[in-house]
PyMOL commands that place a pseudoatom at each C-alpha (Angstrom):
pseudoatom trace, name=CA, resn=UNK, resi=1, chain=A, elem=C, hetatm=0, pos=[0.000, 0.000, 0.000]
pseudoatom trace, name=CA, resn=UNK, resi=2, chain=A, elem=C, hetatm=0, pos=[3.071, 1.984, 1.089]
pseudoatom trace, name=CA, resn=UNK, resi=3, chain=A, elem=C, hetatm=0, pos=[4.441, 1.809, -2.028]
pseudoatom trace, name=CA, resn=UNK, resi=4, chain=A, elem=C, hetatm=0, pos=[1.390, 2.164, -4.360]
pseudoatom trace, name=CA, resn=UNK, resi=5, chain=A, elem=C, hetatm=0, pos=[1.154, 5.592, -2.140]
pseudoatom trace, name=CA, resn=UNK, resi=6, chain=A, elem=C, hetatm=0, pos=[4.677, 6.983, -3.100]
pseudoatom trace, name=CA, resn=UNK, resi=7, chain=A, elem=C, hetatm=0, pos=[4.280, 5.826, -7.253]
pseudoatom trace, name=CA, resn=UNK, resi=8, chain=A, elem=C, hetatm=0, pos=[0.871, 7.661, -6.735]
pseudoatom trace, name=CA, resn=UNK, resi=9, chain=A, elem=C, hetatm=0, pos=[2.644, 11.192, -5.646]
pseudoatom trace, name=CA, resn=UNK, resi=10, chain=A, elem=C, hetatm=0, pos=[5.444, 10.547, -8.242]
pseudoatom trace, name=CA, resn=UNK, resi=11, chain=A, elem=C, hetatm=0, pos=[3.155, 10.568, -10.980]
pseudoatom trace, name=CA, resn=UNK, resi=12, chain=A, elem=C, hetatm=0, pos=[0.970, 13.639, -9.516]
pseudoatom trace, name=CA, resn=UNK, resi=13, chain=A, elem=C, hetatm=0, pos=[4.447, 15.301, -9.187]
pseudoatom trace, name=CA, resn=UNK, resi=14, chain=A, elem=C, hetatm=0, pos=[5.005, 14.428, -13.065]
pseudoatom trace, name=CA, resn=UNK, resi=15, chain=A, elem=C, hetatm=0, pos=[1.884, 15.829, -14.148]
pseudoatom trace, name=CA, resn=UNK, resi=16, chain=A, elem=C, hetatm=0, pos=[2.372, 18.617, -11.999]
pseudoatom trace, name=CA, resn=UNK, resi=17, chain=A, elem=C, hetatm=0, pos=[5.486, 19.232, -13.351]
pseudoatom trace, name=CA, resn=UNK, resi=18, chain=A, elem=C, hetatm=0, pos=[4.961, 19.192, -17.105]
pseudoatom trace, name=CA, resn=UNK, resi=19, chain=A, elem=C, hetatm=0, pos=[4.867, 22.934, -17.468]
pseudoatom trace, name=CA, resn=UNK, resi=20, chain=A, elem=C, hetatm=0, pos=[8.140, 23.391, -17.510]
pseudoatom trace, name=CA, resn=UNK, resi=21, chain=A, elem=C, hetatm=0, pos=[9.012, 22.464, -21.182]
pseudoatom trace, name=CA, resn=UNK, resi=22, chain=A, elem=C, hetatm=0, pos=[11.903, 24.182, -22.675]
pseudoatom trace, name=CA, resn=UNK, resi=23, chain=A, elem=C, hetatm=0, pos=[13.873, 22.825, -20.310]
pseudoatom trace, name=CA, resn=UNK, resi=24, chain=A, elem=C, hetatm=0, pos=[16.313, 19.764, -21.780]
pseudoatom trace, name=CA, resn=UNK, resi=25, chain=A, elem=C, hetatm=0, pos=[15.564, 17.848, -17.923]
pseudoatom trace, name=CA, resn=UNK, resi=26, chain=A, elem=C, hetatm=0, pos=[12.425, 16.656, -17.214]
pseudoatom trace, name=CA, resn=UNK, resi=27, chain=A, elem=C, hetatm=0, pos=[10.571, 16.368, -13.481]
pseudoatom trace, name=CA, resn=UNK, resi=28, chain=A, elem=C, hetatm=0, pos=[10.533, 12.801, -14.776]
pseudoatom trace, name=CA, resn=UNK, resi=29, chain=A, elem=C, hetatm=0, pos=[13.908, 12.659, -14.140]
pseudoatom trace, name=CA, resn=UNK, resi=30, chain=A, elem=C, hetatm=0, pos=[14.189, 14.592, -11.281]
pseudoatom trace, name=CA, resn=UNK, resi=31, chain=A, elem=C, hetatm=0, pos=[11.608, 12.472, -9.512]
pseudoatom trace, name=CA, resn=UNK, resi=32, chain=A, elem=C, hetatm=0, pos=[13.460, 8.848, -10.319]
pseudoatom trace, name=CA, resn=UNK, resi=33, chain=A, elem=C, hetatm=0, pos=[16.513, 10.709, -9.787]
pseudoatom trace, name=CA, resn=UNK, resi=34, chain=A, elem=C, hetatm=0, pos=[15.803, 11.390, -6.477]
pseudoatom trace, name=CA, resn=UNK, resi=35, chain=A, elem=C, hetatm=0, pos=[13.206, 8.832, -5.395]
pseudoatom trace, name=CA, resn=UNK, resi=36, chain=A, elem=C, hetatm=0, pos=[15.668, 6.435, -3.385]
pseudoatom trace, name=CA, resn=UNK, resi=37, chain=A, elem=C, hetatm=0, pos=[16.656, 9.721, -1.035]
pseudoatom trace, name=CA, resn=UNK, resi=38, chain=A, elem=C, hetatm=0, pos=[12.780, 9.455, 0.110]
pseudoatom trace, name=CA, resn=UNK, resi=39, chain=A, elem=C, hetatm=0, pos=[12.979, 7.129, 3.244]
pseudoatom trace, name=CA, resn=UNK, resi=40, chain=A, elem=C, hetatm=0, pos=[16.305, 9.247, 4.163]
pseudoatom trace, name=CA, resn=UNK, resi=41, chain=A, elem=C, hetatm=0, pos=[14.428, 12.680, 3.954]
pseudoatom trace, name=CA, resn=UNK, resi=42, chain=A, elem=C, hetatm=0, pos=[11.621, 10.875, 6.065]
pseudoatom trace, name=CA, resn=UNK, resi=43, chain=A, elem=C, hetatm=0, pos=[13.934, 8.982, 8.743]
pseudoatom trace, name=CA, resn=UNK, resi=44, chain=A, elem=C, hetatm=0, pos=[17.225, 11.260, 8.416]
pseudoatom trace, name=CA, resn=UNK, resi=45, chain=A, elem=C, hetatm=0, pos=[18.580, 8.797, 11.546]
pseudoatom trace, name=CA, resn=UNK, resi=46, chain=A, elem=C, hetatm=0, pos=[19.480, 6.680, 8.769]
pseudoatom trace, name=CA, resn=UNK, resi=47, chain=A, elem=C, hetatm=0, pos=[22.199, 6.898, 6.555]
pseudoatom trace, name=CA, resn=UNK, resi=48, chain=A, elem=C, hetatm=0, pos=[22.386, 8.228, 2.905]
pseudoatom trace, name=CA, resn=UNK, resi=49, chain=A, elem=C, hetatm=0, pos=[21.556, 5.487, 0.768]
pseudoatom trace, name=CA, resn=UNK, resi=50, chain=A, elem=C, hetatm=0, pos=[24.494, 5.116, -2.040]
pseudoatom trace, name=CA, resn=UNK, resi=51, chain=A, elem=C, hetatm=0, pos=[21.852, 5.129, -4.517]
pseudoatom trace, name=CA, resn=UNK, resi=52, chain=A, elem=C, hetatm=0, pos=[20.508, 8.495, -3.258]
pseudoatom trace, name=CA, resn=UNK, resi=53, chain=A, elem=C, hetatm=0, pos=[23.928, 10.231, -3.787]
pseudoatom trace, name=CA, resn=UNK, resi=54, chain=A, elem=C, hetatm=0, pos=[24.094, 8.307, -7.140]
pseudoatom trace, name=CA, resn=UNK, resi=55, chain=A, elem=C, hetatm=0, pos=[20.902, 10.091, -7.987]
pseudoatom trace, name=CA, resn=UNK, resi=56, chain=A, elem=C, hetatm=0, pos=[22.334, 13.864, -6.964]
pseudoatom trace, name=CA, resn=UNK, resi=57, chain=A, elem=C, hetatm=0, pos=[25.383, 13.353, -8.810]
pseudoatom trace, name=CA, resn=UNK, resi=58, chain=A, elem=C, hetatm=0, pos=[23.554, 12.103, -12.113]
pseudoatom trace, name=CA, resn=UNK, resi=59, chain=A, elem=C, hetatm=0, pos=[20.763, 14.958, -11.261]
pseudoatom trace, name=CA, resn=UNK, resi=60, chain=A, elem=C, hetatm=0, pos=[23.612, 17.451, -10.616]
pseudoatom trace, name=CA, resn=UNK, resi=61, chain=A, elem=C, hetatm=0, pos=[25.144, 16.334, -14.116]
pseudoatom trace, name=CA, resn=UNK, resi=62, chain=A, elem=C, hetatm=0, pos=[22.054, 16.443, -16.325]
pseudoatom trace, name=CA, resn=UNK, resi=63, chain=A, elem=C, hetatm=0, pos=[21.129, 19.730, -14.994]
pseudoatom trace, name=CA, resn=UNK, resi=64, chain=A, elem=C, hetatm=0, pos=[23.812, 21.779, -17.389]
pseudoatom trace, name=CA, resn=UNK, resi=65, chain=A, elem=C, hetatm=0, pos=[22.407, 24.938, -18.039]
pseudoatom trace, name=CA, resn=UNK, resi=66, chain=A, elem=C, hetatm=0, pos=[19.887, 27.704, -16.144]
pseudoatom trace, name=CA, resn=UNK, resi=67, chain=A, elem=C, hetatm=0, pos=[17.394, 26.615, -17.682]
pseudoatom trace, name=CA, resn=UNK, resi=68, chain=A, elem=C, hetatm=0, pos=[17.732, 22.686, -16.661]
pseudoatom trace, name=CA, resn=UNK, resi=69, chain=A, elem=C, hetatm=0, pos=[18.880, 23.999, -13.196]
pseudoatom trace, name=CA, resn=UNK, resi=70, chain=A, elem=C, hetatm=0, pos=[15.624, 25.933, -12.637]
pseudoatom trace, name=CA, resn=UNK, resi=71, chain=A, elem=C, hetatm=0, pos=[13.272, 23.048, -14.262]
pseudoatom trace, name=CA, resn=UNK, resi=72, chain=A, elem=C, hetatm=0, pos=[15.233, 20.947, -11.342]
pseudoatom trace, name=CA, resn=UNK, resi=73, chain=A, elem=C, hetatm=0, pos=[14.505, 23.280, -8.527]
pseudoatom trace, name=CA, resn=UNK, resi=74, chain=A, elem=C, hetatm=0, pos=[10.858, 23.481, -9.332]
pseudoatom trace, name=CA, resn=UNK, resi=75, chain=A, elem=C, hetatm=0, pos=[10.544, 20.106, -9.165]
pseudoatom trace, name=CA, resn=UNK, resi=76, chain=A, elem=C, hetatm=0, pos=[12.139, 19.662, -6.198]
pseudoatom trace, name=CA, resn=UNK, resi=77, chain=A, elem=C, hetatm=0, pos=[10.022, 21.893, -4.361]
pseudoatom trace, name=CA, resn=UNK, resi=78, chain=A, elem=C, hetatm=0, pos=[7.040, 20.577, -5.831]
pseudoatom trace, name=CA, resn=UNK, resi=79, chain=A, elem=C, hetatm=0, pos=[7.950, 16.695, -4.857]
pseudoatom trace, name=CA, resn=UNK, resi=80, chain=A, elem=C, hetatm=0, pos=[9.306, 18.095, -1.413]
pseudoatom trace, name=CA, resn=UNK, resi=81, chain=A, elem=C, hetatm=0, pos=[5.336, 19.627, -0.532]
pseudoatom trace, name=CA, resn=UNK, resi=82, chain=A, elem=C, hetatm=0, pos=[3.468, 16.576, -2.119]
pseudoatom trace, name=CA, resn=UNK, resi=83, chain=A, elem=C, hetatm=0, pos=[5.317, 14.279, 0.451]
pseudoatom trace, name=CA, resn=UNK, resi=84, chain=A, elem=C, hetatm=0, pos=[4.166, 14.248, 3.741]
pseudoatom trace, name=CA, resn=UNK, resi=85, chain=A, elem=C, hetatm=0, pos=[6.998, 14.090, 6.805]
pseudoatom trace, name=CA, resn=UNK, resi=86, chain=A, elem=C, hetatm=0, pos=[9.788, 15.218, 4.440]
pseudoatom trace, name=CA, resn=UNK, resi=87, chain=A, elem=C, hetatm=0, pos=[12.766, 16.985, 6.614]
pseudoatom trace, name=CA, resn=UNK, resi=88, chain=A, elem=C, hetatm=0, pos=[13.479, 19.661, 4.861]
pseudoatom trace, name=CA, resn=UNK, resi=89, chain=A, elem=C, hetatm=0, pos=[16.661, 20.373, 6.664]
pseudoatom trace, name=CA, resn=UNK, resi=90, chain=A, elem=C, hetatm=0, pos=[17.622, 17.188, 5.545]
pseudoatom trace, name=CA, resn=UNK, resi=91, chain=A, elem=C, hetatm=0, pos=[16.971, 17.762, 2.412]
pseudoatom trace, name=CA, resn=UNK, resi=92, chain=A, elem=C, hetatm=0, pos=[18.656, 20.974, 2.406]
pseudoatom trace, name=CA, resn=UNK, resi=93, chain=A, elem=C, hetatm=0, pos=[21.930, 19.083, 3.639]
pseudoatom trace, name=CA, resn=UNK, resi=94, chain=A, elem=C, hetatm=0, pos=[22.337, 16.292, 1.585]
pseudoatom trace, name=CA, resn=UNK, resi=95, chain=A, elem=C, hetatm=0, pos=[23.578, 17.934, -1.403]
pseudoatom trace, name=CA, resn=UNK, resi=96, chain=A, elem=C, hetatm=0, pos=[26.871, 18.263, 0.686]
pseudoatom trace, name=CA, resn=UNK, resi=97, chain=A, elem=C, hetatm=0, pos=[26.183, 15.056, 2.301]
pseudoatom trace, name=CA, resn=UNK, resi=98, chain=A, elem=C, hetatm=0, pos=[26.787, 13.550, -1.107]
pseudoatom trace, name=CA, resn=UNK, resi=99, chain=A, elem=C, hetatm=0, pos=[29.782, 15.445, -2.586]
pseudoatom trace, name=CA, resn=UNK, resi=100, chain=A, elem=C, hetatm=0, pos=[27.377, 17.917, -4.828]
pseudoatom trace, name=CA, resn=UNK, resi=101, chain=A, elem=C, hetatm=0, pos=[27.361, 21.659, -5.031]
pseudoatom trace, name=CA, resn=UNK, resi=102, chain=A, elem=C, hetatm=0, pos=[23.995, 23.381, -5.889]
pseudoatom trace, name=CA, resn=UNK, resi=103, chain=A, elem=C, hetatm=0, pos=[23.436, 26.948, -6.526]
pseudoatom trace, name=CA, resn=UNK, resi=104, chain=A, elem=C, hetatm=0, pos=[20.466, 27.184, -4.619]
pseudoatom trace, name=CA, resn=UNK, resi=105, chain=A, elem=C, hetatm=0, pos=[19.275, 25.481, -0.865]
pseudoatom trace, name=CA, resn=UNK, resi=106, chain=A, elem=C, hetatm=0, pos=[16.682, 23.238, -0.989]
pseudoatom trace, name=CA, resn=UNK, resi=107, chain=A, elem=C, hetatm=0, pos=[13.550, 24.564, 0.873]
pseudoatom trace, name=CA, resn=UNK, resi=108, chain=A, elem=C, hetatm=0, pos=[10.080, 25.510, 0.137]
pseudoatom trace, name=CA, resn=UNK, resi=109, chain=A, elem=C, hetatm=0, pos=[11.075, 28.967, 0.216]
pseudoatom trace, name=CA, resn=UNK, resi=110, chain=A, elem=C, hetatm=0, pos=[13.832, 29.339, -2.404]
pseudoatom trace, name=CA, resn=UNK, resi=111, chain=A, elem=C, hetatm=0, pos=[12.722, 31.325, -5.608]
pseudoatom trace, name=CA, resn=UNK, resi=112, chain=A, elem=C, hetatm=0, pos=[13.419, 28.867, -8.271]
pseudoatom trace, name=CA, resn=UNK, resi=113, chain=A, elem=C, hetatm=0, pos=[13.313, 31.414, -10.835]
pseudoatom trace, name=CA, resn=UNK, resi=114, chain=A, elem=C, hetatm=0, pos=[16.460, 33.657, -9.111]
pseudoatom trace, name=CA, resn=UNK, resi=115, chain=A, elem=C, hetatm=0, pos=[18.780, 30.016, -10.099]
pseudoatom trace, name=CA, resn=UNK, resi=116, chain=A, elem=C, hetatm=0, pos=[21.359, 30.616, -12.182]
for i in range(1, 116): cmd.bond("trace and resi %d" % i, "trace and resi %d" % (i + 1))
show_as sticks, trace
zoom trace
């Protein structure tokens, strides 16, 4: 059921998501990107799975330009509100926790369209 749940909000966050066109990344990729950091961002007791750092790094690599980088960061924030018990200063951390520099913190607050 768990699981059903979390492919249910991936999609919604897809659809959701859509809008942003011209850019090369999709929230597709964001989302499957980033989808084995969930449990961490729920439970940050744990450690950071190896595949979730696998997924920054590839995420921090696809997103080449503004445009990609902005496309990212709106689909970050909109995954990050359509999951419930996300710590967001967690999230805002593991960037460094996985070797990866982002122009821009991770929070519901940060102004996706101010990323260079």
């Amino acid at each position: 059921m768990e699981r059903s749940m979390k492919m249910a909000i991936i999609v919604g966050v897809v659809l959701m998501c859509m809008v942003v066109s011209e850019a090369a990344i999709t929230c597709g990729a964001v989302v499957s990107s980033l989808a084995p950091c969930i449990p961490y961002l729920k439970n940050p007791s744990s450690g950071v799975p190896a595949a979730c750092c696998n997924g920054i790094r590839s995420l921090n690599s696809q997103a080449s330009t503004s445009v990609d980088r902005r496309a990212a960061c709106t689909c970050l924030k909109s995954a990050a509100n359509s999951i419930s018990g996300i710590n967001f200063n967690a999230a805002s951390n593991l960037p460094s926790q996985c070797g990866v520099r982002i122009p821009y913190k991770i929070s519901p607050s940060t102004d996706c369209n101010k990323v260079n």
